[in-house]
VOGU-3710 file (C-alpha; in Angstrom, 3 decimals, decimal comma):
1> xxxxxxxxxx> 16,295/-13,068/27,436  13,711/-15,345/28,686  13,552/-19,116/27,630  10,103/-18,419/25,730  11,885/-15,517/23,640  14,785/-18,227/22,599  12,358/-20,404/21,818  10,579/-18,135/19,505  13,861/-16,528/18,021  14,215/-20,105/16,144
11> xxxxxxxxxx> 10,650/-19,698/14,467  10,901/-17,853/11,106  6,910/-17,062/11,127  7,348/-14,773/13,993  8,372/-12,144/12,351  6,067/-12,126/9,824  3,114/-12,447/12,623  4,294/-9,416/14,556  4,365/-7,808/11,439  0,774/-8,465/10,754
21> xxxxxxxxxx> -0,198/-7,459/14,059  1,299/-4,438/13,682  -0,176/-3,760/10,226  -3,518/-5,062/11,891  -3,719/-2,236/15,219  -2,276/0,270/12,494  -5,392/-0,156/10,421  -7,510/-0,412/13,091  -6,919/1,606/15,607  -3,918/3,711/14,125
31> xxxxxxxxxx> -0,559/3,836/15,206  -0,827/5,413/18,362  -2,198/2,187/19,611  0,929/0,215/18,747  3,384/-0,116/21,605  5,705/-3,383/22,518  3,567/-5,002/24,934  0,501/-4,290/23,179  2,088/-5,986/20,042  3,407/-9,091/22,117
41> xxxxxxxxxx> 0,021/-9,493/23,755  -2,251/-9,707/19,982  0,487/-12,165/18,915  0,695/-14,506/21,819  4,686/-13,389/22,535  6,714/-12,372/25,146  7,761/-8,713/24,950  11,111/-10,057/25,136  10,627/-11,659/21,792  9,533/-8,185/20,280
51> xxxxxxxxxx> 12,593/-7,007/21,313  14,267/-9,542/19,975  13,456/-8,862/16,606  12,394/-5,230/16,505  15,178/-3,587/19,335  13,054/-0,523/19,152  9,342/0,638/18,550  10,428/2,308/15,075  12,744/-0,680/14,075  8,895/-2,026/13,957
61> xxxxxxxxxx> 7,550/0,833/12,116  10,178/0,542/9,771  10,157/-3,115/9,292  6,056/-2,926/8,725  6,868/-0,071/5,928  9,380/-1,850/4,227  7,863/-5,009/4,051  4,571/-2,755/2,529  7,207/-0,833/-0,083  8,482/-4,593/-1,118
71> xxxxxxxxxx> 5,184/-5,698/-1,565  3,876/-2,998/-3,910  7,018/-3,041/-6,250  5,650/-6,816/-6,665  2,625/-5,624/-7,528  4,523/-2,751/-10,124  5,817/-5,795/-11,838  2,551/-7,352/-12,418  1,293/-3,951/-13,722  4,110/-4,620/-16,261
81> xxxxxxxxxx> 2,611/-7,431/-17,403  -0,951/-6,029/-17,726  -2,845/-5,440/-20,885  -4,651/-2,943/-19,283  -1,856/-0,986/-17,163  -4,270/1,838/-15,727  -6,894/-0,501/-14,521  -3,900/-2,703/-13,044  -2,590/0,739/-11,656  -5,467/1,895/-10,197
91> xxxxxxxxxx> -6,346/-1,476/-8,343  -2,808/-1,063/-6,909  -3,298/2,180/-5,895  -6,578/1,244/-4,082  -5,799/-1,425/-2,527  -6,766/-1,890/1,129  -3,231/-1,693/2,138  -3,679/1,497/0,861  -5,087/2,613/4,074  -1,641/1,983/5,872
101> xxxxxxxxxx> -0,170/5,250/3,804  -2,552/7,749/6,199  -0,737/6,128/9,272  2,609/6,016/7,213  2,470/9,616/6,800  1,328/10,941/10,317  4,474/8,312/11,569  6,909/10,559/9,740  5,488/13,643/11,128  7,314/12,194/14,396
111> xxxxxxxxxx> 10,898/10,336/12,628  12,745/12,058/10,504  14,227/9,050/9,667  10,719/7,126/8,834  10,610/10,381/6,434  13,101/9,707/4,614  12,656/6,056/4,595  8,747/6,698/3,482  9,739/9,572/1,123  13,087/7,442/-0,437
121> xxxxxxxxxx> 10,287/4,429/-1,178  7,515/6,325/-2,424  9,560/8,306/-5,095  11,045/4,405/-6,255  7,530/3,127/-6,680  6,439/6,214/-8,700  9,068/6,327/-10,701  8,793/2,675/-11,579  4,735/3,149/-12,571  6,336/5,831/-14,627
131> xxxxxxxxxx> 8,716/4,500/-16,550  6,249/1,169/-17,789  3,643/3,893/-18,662  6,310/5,982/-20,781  7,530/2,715/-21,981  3,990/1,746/-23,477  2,951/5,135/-25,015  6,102/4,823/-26,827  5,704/1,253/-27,963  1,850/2,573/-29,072
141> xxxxxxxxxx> 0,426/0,162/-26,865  -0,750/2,815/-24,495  -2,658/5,999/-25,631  -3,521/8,563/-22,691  -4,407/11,449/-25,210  -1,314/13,257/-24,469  -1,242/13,510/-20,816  1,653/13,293/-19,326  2,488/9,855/-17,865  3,739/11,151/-14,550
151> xxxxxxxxxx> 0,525/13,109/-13,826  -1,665/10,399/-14,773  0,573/8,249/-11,704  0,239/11,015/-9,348  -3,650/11,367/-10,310  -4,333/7,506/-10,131  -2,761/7,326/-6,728  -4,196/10,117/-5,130  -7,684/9,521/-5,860  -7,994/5,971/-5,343
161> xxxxxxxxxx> -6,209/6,359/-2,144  -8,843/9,203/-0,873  -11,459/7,350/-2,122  -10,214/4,182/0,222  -9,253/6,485/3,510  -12,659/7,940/3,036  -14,225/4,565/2,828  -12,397/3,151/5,472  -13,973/6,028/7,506  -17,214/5,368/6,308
171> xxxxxxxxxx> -17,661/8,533/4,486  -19,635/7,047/1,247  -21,467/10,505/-0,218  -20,344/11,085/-3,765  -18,310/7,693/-4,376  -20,571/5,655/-6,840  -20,363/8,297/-9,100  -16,493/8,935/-9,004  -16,267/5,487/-9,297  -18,510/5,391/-12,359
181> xxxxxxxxxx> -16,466/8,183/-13,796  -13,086/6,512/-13,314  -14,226/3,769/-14,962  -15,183/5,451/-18,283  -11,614/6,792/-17,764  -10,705/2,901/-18,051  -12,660/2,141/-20,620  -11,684/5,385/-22,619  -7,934/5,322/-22,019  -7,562/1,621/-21,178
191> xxxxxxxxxx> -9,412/-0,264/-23,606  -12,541/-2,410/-22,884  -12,655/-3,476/-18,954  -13,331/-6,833/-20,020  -15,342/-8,178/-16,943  -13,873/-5,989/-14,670  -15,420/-3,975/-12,436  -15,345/-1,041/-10,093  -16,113/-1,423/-6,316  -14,994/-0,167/-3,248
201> xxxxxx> -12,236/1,317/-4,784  -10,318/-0,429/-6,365  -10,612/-2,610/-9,530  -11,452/-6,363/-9,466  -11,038/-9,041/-12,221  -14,071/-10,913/-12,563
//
Protein backbone atom coordinates (compact mmCIF):
# COMPACT_ATOMS: atom_id res chain seq x y z
CA UNK A 1 0.00 0.00 0.00
CA UNK A 2 1.43 3.25 -0.91
CA UNK A 3 2.54 5.88 1.77
CA UNK A 4 -0.37 8.33 0.55
CA UNK A 5 -3.03 5.42 1.15
CA UNK A 6 -1.56 5.03 4.96
CA UNK A 7 -1.75 8.36 5.28
CA UNK A 8 -5.32 8.60 4.35
CA UNK A 9 -6.37 5.27 6.18
CA UNK A 10 -5.86 7.49 9.54
CA UNK A 11 -8.47 10.19 8.28
CA UNK A 12 -12.04 9.27 9.37
CA UNK A 13 -13.63 11.84 6.64
CA UNK A 14 -12.44 9.69 3.88
CA UNK A 15 -14.83 7.47 3.94
CA UNK A 16 -17.53 9.55 4.12
CA UNK A 17 -16.03 11.65 0.96
CA UNK A 18 -15.74 8.59 -1.24
CA UNK A 19 -19.05 7.93 -0.26
CA UNK A 20 -20.32 11.19 -1.52
CA UNK A 21 -18.52 10.87 -4.61
CA UNK A 22 -19.97 7.88 -5.26
CA UNK A 23 -23.51 9.03 -4.43
CA UNK A 24 -22.50 12.20 -6.57
CA UNK A 25 -21.42 10.14 -10.28
CA UNK A 26 -24.48 7.82 -9.27
CA UNK A 27 -26.83 10.75 -9.56
CA UNK A 28 -25.21 12.18 -12.20
CA UNK A 29 -24.10 10.13 -14.51
CA UNK A 30 -25.50 6.70 -13.13
CA UNK A 31 -23.70 3.91 -11.93
CA UNK A 32 -22.11 2.71 -14.86
CA UNK A 33 -19.82 5.62 -14.54
CA UNK A 34 -18.53 4.58 -11.13
CA UNK A 35 -15.35 2.53 -11.25
CA UNK A 36 -12.20 2.68 -8.61
CA UNK A 37 -10.06 5.02 -10.34
CA UNK A 38 -12.75 7.16 -11.44
CA UNK A 39 -13.87 7.41 -7.71
CA UNK A 40 -10.18 8.08 -6.42
CA UNK A 41 -9.68 10.72 -9.09
CA UNK A 42 -13.24 13.09 -8.01
CA UNK A 43 -11.97 12.67 -4.43
CA UNK A 44 -8.36 13.60 -4.70
CA UNK A 45 -7.19 9.75 -3.50
CA UNK A 46 -5.05 7.21 -4.47
CA UNK A 47 -6.83 4.14 -5.85
CA UNK A 48 -4.97 2.39 -3.29
CA UNK A 49 -6.92 4.20 -0.67
CA UNK A 50 -10.29 3.05 -2.37
CA UNK A 51 -9.18 -0.17 -1.92
CA UNK A 52 -8.40 0.31 1.27
CA UNK A 53 -11.67 0.95 2.43
CA UNK A 54 -13.99 -0.51 -0.19
CA UNK A 55 -11.79 -4.04 -1.22
CA UNK A 56 -14.19 -4.31 -4.07
CA UNK A 57 -16.39 -2.12 -6.48
CA UNK A 58 -19.71 -3.55 -4.75
CA UNK A 59 -18.23 -3.31 -1.14
CA UNK A 60 -18.76 0.50 -2.48
CA UNK A 61 -22.14 -0.02 -3.78
CA UNK A 62 -23.06 -1.55 -0.73
CA UNK A 63 -21.51 0.82 1.62
CA UNK A 64 -23.28 3.92 -0.47
CA UNK A 65 -26.77 1.87 0.02
CA UNK A 66 -26.43 1.29 3.47
CA UNK A 67 -25.35 4.46 4.51
CA UNK A 68 -28.74 5.76 2.27
CA UNK A 69 -31.04 2.88 4.22
CA UNK A 70 -29.49 4.39 7.70
CA UNK A 71 -30.24 7.68 6.72
CA UNK A 72 -33.93 7.29 5.84
CA UNK A 73 -34.82 5.21 9.03
CA UNK A 74 -33.56 8.69 10.66
CA UNK A 75 -35.78 10.37 8.77
CA UNK A 76 -38.80 7.45 9.75
CA UNK A 77 -38.16 8.59 13.24
CA UNK A 78 -38.77 12.15 12.62
CA UNK A 79 -41.98 11.15 10.74
CA UNK A 80 -42.80 9.74 14.23
CA UNK A 81 -42.67 12.81 15.66
CA UNK A 82 -44.73 14.70 13.03
CA UNK A 83 -48.12 16.19 13.50
CA UNK A 84 -48.71 15.80 10.10
CA UNK A 85 -47.23 12.15 9.31
CA UNK A 86 -48.30 12.04 5.48
CA UNK A 87 -46.89 15.37 4.60
CA UNK A 88 -43.66 14.26 6.68
CA UNK A 89 -43.99 10.91 4.64
CA UNK A 90 -44.30 12.20 1.48
CA UNK A 91 -41.31 14.75 1.80
CA UNK A 92 -39.33 11.59 2.72
CA UNK A 93 -40.39 9.80 -0.01
CA UNK A 94 -39.43 12.67 -2.41
CA UNK A 95 -36.55 13.54 -1.37
CA UNK A 96 -33.69 14.10 -3.83
CA UNK A 97 -31.94 11.13 -2.54
CA UNK A 98 -34.78 9.64 -3.85
CA UNK A 99 -33.24 9.60 -7.19
CA UNK A 100 -30.45 7.12 -5.95
CA UNK A 101 -33.38 4.21 -5.74
CA UNK A 102 -33.52 4.15 -9.94
CA UNK A 103 -29.68 3.38 -9.82
CA UNK A 104 -30.25 1.15 -6.63
CA UNK A 105 -32.53 -0.95 -8.51
CA UNK A 106 -30.78 -1.37 -12.01
CA UNK A 107 -27.45 -2.29 -9.47
CA UNK A 108 -29.37 -5.33 -8.28
CA UNK A 109 -30.33 -6.36 -11.67
CA UNK A 110 -26.42 -7.28 -11.75
CA UNK A 111 -25.77 -8.63 -7.60
CA UNK A 112 -27.81 -10.85 -6.27
CA UNK A 113 -26.44 -9.99 -3.22
CA UNK A 114 -27.13 -5.98 -3.62
CA UNK A 115 -30.79 -7.63 -4.11
CA UNK A 116 -31.13 -8.88 -1.23
CA UNK A 117 -29.35 -6.24 0.61
CA UNK A 118 -31.74 -3.50 -1.32
CA UNK A 119 -34.84 -5.76 -0.99
CA UNK A 120 -33.95 -6.79 3.05
CA UNK A 121 -33.78 -2.65 3.62
CA UNK A 122 -36.60 -1.55 1.71
CA UNK A 123 -39.16 -4.02 3.33
CA UNK A 124 -37.57 -2.55 7.08
CA UNK A 125 -38.28 1.00 6.07
CA UNK A 126 -41.84 0.16 4.89
CA UNK A 127 -42.70 -1.66 7.50
CA UNK A 128 -41.55 0.96 9.95
CA UNK A 129 -43.80 3.90 7.97
CA UNK A 130 -46.38 1.26 8.57
CA UNK A 131 -46.49 0.52 11.82
CA UNK A 132 -46.44 4.66 13.05
CA UNK A 133 -49.36 5.06 10.54
CA UNK A 134 -51.35 1.98 12.12
CA UNK A 135 -50.20 3.26 15.39
CA UNK A 136 -51.94 6.77 14.82
CA UNK A 137 -55.26 5.64 13.22
CA UNK A 138 -55.59 3.66 16.26
CA UNK A 139 -54.72 6.35 18.74
CA UNK A 140 -57.45 8.63 16.46
CA UNK A 141 -54.85 10.95 15.71
CA UNK A 142 -54.73 9.87 12.13
CA UNK A 143 -57.89 9.48 9.91
CA UNK A 144 -57.17 8.15 6.21
CA UNK A 145 -60.96 7.35 5.56
CA UNK A 146 -60.41 3.74 5.84
CA UNK A 147 -57.62 3.05 3.57
CA UNK A 148 -55.46 0.77 4.45
CA UNK A 149 -52.23 2.10 6.01
CA UNK A 150 -49.91 -0.10 4.02
CA UNK A 151 -51.33 1.04 0.65
CA UNK A 152 -51.30 4.54 1.51
CA UNK A 153 -47.06 3.78 2.18
CA UNK A 154 -46.75 1.99 -0.98
CA UNK A 155 -48.87 4.87 -2.82
CA UNK A 156 -46.88 7.80 -1.11
CA UNK A 157 -43.62 6.26 -2.14
CA UNK A 158 -44.26 5.40 -5.50
CA UNK A 159 -45.56 8.55 -6.70
CA UNK A 160 -43.36 10.95 -5.16
CA UNK A 161 -40.50 8.92 -6.27
CA UNK A 162 -41.78 8.99 -10.14
CA UNK A 163 -42.57 12.32 -9.83
CA UNK A 164 -38.66 13.05 -8.71
CA UNK A 165 -36.99 10.44 -11.43
CA UNK A 166 -39.15 12.20 -13.91
CA UNK A 167 -38.00 15.55 -12.75
CA UNK A 168 -34.60 14.69 -12.48
CA UNK A 169 -34.98 13.82 -16.22
CA UNK A 170 -36.55 16.88 -16.97
CA UNK A 171 -39.81 15.47 -17.95
CA UNK A 172 -42.18 18.34 -16.30
CA UNK A 173 -45.72 17.77 -18.44
CA UNK A 174 -48.51 17.00 -16.02
CA UNK A 175 -46.59 17.65 -12.57
CA UNK A 176 -48.14 20.99 -11.23
CA UNK A 177 -51.27 19.47 -11.28
CA UNK A 178 -50.38 16.08 -9.50
CA UNK A 179 -48.72 18.11 -7.23
CA UNK A 180 -51.77 20.30 -6.63
CA UNK A 181 -53.78 17.16 -6.21
CA UNK A 182 -51.50 15.55 -3.62
CA UNK A 183 -51.69 18.37 -1.73
CA UNK A 184 -55.51 18.48 -1.26
CA UNK A 185 -54.74 14.83 -0.30
CA UNK A 186 -52.63 16.61 2.60
CA UNK A 187 -54.85 18.93 3.45
CA UNK A 188 -57.87 16.40 3.34
CA UNK A 189 -56.24 13.49 5.15
CA UNK A 190 -53.50 15.41 6.97
CA UNK A 191 -54.98 18.33 8.44
CA UNK A 192 -54.21 21.99 7.45
CA UNK A 193 -50.55 22.23 5.66
CA UNK A 194 -49.82 25.00 7.82
CA UNK A 195 -47.27 26.99 5.62
CA UNK A 196 -46.19 24.19 3.86
CA UNK A 197 -45.94 23.82 0.50
CA UNK A 198 -45.62 21.61 -2.52
CA UNK A 199 -42.64 21.95 -4.98
CA UNK A 200 -40.54 19.90 -6.88
CA UNK A 201 -41.72 17.05 -5.25
CA UNK A 202 -41.48 16.88 -2.23
CA UNK A 203 -42.92 18.89 0.73
CA UNK A 204 -41.14 21.89 2.35
CA UNK A 205 -41.78 23.61 5.75
CA UNK A 206 -41.97 27.16 5.30
Amino acid sequence: MTTRARRGSRNPETPQTLLDVTERLMLKEGYAAVGIRRVAREAGVAPALVLYYFPTLDDLFLAVLRRRADQELERQARIGQSAHPLAALWKANGSPGSALIAEFAALANHSEAFRAELIARAERYRDLQHEHLRQMIAEGSLDIGGAPPMAVVVLTTAIARVLVNERHLGLTTGLEETMAYIEDLLRRYDGPPSGRRLEGGHVETA
